[in-house]
N, C-alpha and C positions, 0 to 999 in steps of 0.2 A: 914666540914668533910662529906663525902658521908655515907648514910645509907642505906647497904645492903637492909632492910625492905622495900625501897623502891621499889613501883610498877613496873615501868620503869625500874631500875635496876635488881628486880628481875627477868623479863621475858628477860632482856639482858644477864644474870649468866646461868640461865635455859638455854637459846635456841643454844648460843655461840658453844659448843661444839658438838650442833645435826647440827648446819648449817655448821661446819667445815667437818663433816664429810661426811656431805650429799654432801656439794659440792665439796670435795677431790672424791668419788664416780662420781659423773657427769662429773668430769673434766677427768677422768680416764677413764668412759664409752663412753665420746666423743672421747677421743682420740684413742678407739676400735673402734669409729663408722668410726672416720675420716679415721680411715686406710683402715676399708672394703670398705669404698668410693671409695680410691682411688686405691685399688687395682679392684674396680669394672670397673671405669673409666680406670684405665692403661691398663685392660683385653682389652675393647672395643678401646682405641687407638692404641693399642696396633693389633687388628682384622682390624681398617680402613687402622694402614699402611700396614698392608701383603697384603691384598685386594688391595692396590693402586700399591704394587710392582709385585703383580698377572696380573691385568690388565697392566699393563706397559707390562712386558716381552710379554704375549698374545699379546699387540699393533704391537710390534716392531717386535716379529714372524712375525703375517699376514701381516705387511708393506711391508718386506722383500719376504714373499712368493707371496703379489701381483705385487709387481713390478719386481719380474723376471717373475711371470708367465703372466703378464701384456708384456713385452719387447719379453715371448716367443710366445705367440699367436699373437703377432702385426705385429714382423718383419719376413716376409715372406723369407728369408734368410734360418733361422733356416731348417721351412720345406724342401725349394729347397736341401738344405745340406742335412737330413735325406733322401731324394729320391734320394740320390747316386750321386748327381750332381759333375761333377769333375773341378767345373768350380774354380781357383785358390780364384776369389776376391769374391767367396760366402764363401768361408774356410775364406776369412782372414776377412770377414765382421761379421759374427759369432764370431770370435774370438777376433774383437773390441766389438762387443757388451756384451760378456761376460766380459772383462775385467774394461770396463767403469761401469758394474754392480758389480766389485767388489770394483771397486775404489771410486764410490758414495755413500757406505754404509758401516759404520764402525761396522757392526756387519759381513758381507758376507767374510767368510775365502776365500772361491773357491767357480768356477761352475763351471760343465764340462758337455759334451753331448755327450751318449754312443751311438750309429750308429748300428744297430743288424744288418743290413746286408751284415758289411763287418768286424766287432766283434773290433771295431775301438772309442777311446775316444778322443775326444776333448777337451781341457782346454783354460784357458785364456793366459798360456803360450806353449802350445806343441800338437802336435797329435799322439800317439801311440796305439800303439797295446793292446788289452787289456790283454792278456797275461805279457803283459812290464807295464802294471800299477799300482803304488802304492794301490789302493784303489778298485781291481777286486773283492774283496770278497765281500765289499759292492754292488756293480753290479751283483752279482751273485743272493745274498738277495732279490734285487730288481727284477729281472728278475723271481726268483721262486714265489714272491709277489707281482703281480703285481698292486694288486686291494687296497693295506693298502694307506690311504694319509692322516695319520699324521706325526711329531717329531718322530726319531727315536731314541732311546739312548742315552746316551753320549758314545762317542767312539774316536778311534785317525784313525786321516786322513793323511796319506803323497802322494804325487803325484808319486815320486819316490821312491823305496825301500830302497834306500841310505838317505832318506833324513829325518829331526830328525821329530816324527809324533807330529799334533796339534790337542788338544782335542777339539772335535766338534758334533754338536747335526746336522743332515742331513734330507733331504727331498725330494722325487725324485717324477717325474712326468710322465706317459705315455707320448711320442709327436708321431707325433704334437697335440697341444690340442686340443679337451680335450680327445678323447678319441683313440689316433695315435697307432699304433702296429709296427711303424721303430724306435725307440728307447725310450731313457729314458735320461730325464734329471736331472740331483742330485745338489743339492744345498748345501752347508754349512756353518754351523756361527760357529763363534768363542766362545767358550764358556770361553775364557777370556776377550770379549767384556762383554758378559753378566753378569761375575761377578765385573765389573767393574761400569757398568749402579747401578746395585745390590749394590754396595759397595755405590754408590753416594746416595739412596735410604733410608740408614741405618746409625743409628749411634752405632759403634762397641762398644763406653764404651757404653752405658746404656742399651742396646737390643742385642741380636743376632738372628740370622736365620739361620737355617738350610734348603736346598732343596736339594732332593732326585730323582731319574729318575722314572720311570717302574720298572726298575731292581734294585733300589734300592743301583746305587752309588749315591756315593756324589759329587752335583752341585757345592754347595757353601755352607762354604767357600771351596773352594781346600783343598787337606787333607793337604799340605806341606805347608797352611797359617799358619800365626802366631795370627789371629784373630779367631783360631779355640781353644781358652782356655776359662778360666771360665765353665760357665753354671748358669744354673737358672731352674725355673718350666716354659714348654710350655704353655702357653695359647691360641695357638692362632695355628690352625692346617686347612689348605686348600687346596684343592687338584687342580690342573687345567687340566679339560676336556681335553682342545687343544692342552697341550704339553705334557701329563701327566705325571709330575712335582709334589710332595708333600711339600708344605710350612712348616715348623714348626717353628714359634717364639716365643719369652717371653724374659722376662728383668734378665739382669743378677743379682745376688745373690748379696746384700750388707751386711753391718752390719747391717745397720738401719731394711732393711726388715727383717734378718734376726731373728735381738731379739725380733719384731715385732711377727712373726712368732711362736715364742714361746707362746703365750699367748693362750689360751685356753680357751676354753667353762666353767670351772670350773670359771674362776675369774666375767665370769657373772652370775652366779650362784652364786657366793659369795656377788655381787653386789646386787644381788635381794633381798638375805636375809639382808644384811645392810641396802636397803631401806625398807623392811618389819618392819625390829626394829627399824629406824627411827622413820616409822608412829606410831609405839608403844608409842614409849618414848613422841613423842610432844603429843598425847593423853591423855597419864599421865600425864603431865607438866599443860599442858592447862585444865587439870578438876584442877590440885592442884590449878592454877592459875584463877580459873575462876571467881571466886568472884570480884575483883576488872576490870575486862573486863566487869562485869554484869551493875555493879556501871557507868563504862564510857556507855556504852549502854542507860541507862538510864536516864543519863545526856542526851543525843545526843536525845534521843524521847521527851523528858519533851521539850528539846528548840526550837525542830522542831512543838510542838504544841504551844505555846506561839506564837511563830512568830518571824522576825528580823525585826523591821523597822527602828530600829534607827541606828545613824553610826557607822561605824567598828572601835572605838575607845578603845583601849587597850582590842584589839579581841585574847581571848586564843587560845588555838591549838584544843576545843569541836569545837568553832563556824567555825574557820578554816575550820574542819570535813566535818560540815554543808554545809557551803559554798560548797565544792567540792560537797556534795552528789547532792543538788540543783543542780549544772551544770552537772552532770551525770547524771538526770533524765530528764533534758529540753534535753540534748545530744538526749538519748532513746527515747524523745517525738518524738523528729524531723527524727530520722532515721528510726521510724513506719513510720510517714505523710509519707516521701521519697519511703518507701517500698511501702504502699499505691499505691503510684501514678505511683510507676513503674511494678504493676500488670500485666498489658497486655505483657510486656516486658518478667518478669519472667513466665506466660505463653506460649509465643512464644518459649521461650527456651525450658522449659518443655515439649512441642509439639514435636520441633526437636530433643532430645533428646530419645522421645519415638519410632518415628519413623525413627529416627539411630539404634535404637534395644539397646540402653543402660537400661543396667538392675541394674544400681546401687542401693540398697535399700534407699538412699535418693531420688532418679526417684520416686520410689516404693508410699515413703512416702509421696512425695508432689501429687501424685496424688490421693491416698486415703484425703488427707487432702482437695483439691481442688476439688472433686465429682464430678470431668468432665465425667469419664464415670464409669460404673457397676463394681465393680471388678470381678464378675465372669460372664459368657456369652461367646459370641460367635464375632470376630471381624475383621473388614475387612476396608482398606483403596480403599478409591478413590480418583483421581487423575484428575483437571480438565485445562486443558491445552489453553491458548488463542493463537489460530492458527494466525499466519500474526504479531508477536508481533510487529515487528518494525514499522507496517502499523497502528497498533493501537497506538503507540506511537508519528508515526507523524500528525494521525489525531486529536485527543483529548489532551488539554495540564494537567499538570499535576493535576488538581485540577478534574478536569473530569474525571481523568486513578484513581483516586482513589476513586470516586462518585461507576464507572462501576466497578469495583473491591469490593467495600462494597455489591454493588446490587447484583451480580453477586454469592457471599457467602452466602447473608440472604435467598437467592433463592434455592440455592442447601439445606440448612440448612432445609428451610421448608420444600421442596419436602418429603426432609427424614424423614420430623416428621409425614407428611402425610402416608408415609407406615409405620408406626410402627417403625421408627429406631430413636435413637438417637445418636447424632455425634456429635465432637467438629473438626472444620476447621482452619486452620492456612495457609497464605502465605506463601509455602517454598521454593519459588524463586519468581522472579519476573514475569514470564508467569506461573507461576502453582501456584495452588493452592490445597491442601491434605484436607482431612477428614477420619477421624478414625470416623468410625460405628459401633454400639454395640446393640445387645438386647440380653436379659434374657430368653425369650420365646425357649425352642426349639424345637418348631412346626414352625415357624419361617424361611421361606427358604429367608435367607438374601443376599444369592447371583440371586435369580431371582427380589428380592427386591429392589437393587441396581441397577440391570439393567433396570429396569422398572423406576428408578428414574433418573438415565442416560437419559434413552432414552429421558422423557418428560423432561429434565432441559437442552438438547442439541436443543429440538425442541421451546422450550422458549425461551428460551437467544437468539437465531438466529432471532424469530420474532418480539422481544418488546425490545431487546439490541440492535441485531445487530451485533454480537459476536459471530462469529466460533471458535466451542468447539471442541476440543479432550478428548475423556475421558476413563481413563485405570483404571479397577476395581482389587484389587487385592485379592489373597488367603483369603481363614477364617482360621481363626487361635481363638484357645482357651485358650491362654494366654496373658497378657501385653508384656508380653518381647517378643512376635513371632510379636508383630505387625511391626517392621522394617522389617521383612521378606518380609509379605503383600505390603508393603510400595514398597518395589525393586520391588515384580512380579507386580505391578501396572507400574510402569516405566517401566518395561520387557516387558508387553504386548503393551504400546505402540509405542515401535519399531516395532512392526509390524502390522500398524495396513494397510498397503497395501495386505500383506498376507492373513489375515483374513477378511477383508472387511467387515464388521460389521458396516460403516456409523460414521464414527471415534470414534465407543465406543469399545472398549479390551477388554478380561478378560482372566485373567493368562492362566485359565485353558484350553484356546482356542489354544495355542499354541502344537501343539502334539510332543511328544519327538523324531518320526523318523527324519533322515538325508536328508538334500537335496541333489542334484546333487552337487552341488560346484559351487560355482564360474569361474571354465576355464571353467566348460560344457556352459554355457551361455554365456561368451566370443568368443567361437569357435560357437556359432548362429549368434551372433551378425556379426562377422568378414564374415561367410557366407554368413549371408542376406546383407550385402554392396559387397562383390563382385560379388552377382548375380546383385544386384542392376546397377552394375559398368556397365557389361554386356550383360543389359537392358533383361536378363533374367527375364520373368516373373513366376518363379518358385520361384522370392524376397516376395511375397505378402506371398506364404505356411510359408516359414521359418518364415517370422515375427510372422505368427500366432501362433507357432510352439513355440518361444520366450516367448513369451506373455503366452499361455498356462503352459509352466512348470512354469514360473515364476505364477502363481495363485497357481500351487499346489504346488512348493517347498515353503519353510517359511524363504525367505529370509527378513534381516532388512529393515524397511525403505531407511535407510541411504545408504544399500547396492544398490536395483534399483535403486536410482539415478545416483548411480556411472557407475549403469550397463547401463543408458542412455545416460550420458554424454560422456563415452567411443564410444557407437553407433554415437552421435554424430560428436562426434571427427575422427571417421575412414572414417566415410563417407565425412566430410571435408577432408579426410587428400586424397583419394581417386578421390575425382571429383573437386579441387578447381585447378585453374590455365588452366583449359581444355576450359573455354571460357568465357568473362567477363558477361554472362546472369549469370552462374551459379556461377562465384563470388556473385554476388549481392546475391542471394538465401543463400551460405554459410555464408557470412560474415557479419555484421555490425547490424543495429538493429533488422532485421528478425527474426535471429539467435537467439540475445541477447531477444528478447519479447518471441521465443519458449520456449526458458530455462528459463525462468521467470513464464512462465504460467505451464509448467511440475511440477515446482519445487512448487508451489501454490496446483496442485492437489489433490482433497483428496479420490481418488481412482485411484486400477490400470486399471479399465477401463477408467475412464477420460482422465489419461497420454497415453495408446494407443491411444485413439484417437485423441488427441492430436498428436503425433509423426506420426499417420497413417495421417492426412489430411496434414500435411506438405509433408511427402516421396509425395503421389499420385501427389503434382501440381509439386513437385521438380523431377519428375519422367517424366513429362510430358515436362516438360522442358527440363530435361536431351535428350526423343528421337527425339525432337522436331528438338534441334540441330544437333542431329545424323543424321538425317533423311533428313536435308538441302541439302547435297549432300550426297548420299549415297559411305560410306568410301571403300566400297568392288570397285567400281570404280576408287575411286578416289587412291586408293591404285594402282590399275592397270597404271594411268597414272601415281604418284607418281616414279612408277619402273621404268617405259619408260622412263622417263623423267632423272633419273638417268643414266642408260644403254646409252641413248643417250650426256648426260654433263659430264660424271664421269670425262674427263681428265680436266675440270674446276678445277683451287688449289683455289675458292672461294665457292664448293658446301661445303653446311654444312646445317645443322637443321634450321639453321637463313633465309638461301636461300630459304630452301624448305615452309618453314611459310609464308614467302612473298609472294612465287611465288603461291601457294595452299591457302591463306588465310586460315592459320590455326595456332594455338598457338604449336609452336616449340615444348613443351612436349608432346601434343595429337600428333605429327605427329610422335614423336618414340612411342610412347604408339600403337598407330594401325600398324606399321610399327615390330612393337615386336609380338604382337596379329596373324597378318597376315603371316608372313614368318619365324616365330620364331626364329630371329636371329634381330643383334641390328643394325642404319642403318649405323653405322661407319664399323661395321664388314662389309656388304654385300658392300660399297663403297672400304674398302680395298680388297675385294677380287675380285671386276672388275678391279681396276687398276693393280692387281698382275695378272691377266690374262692375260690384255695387254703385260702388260710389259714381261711374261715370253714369248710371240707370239714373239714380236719385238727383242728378245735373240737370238730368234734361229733362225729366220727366216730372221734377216735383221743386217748388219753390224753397226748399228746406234752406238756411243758411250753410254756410262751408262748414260753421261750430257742429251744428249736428250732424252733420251730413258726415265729420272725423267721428264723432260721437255713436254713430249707428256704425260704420265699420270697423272700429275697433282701436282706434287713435284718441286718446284722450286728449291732444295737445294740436291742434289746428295747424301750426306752423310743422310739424313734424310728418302733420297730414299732407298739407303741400308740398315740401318736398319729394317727397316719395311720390303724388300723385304725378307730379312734373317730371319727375327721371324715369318715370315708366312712358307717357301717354307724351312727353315731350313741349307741355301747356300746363299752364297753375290752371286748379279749378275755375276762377275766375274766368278768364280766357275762356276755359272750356264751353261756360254758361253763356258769354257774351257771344261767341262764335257759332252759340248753337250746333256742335258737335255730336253726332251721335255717337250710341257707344259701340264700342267692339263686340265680338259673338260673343259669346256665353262660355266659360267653360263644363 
């Protein structure tokens, strides 16, 4: 028979009742917790899918708008139509191409092209009057606005007035592009594509959406859906720029949310005081009961000092106790040792965590507890950078990149103790290296201190390591948590440390807050000084100087001059290559590739001038060198003659003239363009159209010979060309008795 009196039983009667209700309370507060969980999570999935049906619709807009305005800036068609052209197969090529642009796009209702000066629209299926067109008032919109280019409304579109209208969102275009004053091109989607896309997007039982225009009809769903019932609370509201479109979704109403819903702030407040009286009760319980816990306590110390050495034979549930406590304190032994050992580790965190700018009061904690630096003072990060890292990595292997790495720390470390600072340093990447500096003092100028320790630790390490330093000092800051601040302007300054030229040491402050010129203003020098370059204008040496000049006083990035040199590079390849194989060899292959190797090595902007200047001077030299083998002002001269006398050749071409001139077929239209400003295909068809209009009028010859004497072996080949020049087939010309044009 069980006895209540007893210990075990007793605290099982006692507790029974406080653990039932404590945990009917926990299970009940979980299950408020779980809800606001997942009403937190449904909120935020509930944001990534509107978001992904936001960007969809925006995709599939711009797709749509660049591929017709893609088809109308390409096909030259369009223009010839809007310049009045009456020619039949420019209307009906226009009007396949709008049509294959309806047909390849299951969002594109229509497109049609309004013609202002002759008040005339074109579609994919008809040409009328705009007076006779369904859709004139949208034309009219457009025409008073001419400058809006977004999504227009939702609105209803019919081609004809008879015909049933389809709701659609529109977009029209000045033409020709981009910025044409002969008419306007208007585009339209289907805004029952869209709610379709939309519908595939969503799932109607669990969520709904609502989208709204500018004006504030309804997208979707259509008002005459049937998916347009229920309702729920929005969560999730987004506007889109581009179509201007307002999103609203959230999940629809159930039971479950619903009785959910009901639950209020009061039952946690009922919870707090049930656990309040909890704590009460087991307090009382556990004093009532404390005597026979005092009893086992004192068993458990008495056995723990005797000792156990004998075996676990007929072992109570004290020794049991024992046992466990013994391997919960070897446990805690070993997981100090472990902490121990992984010191430098939970320092290196601790490090990057301070200069991440984390302020969490455990940051706070471990660092007053670890006395790395003052808590109060004055502090400032520097930042020391191994220029050439991958050169340093393939010369030294790894036992050595970490020798010169240690060296490289205890050196800066000292410097600083030398001026009065004290610092803790941590590797926080693998070519840099940080230190956080602090003193107490403030009489203390810690920023001329740091530079002073820069400078002598950049002049060190280069002559006893070996090792080109970069080093970026940043702001003083007078608290722990501003040092991540420090940290950035320390990497900040060393993006420019071509700007500031300081011998690759930075400091924040060095960067001044005015504006440079931009970026195009030094693209538009660059592209200059290659075309004078091209030109063998010596007016190329000013500009470059001219280049180089703002580029020291604007503050542009590092990373930016490079871009600005390899652009210069690139143009002036792009510029003088194929013009004769000396100047291949100079653009191309390892020249090139060892300039850009040694630019990009630089650690000033005067070094990369002169760098870049002693390459242009012999590639300059070279370029007149060639020029100047035969002088092209002559040889241009023969070049003509020699034309004017072959033209009725059907084998003169650029290929001809290269051979016959030794010269590379591009330089020969290049100075041929330069020289008579025109191209040398043009000035070849218009000697033979001279001819041939002479031989029209003056001699009975048929049209066969008359292609045949200027250089057309194929008659029909002849009259075109004669007619897109003179504007009449030979024919015509002969029938009309036309005289010829002057002579060139």
């Amino acid at each position: 028979m069980l006895k209540l009196n007893n210990w075990y039983f007793r605290l099982l009667v006692s507790y029974f009742p406080i653990l039932v209700l404590t945990v009917s309370m926990i299970i009940f507060l979980s299950f408020i917790a779980v809800n606001e969980i997942s009403r937190s999570e449904t909120a935020k999935a509930d944001n990534i899918t509107t978001g992904y049906v936001v960007d969809s619709i925006e995709n599939a807009l711009h797709e749509v708008e660049f591929t017709v305005l893609n088809e109308a800036s390409k096909n030259l068609n369009y223009a010839a139509y809007l310049d009045g052209s009456k020619a039949t197969n420019i209307k009906y090529s226009v009007v396949r191409s709008l049509r294959a642009l309806v047909e390849d796009s299951e969002l594109i209702d229509s497109i049609y092209l309004y013609r202002e000066a002759d008040d005339t629209v074109l579609t994919a299926n008809a040409q009328s009057e705009l007076a006779d067109f369904g859709d004139r008032a949208f034309v009219g919109q457009a025409k008073a606005n001419r400058d809006y280019q977004g999504w227009s409304v939702s609105r209803e579109y019919r081609e004809f007035d008879r015909l049933e209208p389809v709701r659609v969102i529109s977009m029209y275009k000045q033409t020709p592009l981009p910025f044409g004053k002969d008419g306007i091109l208007v585009m339209n989607v289907d805004l029952y594509a869209l709610e379709q896309i939309i519908g595939s997007m969503t799932n109607r039982q669990v969520s709904f959406m609502h989208i709204t225009d500018a004006a504030k009809q309804r997208i979707y769903p259509a008002a005459d859906s049937p998916d347009d019932v229920g309702g729920g609370n929005v969560l999730t509201t987004i506007t889109s720029n581009s179509v201007g479109w307002t999103f609203e979704s959230g999940i629809r109403a159930g039971r479950l949310l619903g009785w959910v819903s009901v639950v209020s702030y009061v039952w946690v407040i009922l919870a707090v005081l049930t656990f309040a009286a909890s704590i009460i009760t087991i307090i009382w319980v556990t004093r009532r009961n404390y005597k026979p816990i005092q009893l086992m306590m004192n068993r458990i110390q008495s056995f723990q000092m005797r000792g156990s050495d004998g075996n676990a034979v007929g072992m109570d549930d004290l020794t049991l106790i024992d046992r466990a406590l013994e391997n919960l304190i070897v446990q805690s032994q070993d997981y100090e040792k472990e902490q121990r050992e992984s010191a430098m580790l939970q320092r290196r965190q601790l490090f990057n965590e301070l200069i991440s700018g984390q302020r969490g009061e455990q940051t706070i904690h471990r660092m007053r507890k670890l006395n790395l630096l003052p808590v109060t003072g004055r502090y400032s990060v520097m930042v020391a950078r191994l220029n050439g890292y991958e050169h340093f990595q393939t010369e030294n292997t790894a036992n050595e990149q970490n020798v010169l790495k240690f060296a490289l720390g205890n050196v800066l470390q000292e410097l600083a103790l030398g001026e009065g600072l004290q610092g803790w340093g941590e590797w926080s990447a693998p070519d840099r290296i940080a230190f956080v500096f602090a003193v107490t003092d403030p009489d203390i100028p810690i920023a001329d201190q740091l530079r002073q320790t820069a400078s002598v630790a950049r002049q060190w390490v280069g002559e006893h390591l070996r090792l080109p330093l970069s080093l970026g000092i940043g702001s003083v800051v007078e608290d722990w948590s501003r040092i991540g601040q420090s940290y950035r302007d320390a990497l900040s300054g060393m993006e420019y440390q071509f700007a500031i030229g300081r011998e690759a040491i930075t400091y924040s402050g060095d960067i001044p807050p005015g504006h440079s010129r931009g970026m195009f203003n030094h693209m538009q020098l660059c592209s200059e000084c290659v075309q004078q370059f091209r030109l063998t204008n010596d007016g190329w040496r000013e500009t470059y100087e001219d280049l180089f000049r703002q580029l020291a006083t604007d503050m542009l990035k590092d990373e930016d001059i490079h871009a600005l040199m390899q652009l210069f590079i690139q143009t002036l390849t792009r510029e003088l290559k194929d013009l004769s194989d000396t100047l291949n060899g100079w653009l191309e292959g390892d020249r090139i590739a060892a300039l850009t190797a040694r630019m990009k090595d630089a650690s000033s902007l005067i070094e990369m001038k002169e760098l870049l200047l002693d390459y242009l001077l012999e590639l300059f030299d070279a370029y007149v060198a060639m020029s100047e083998t035969k002088s092209y002002k002559t040889m241009m001269t023969e070049m003509r003659a020699y034309i004017q006398a072959n033209f009725a050749d059907p084998d003169l071409s650029l290929k001809h003239l290269s051979d016959r001139f030794q010269i590379s077929g591009k330089y020969a239209s290049h100075l041929f363009k330069v020289e008579y400003d025109m191209k040398f295909v043009d000035f070849l068809v218009q000697l033979r159209m001279q001819q041939a209009e002479r031989l029209l009028a003056d001699t009975d010859e048929t049209v066969q010979n008359i292609a045949l004497q200027v250089g057309y072996a194929n008659s029909i080949t002849f009259g075109r060309v004669f007619k897109r020049t003179t504007g009449v087939t030979p024919g015509e010309f002969r029938r009309l008795k036309m005289r010829p044009s002057a002579q060139t």
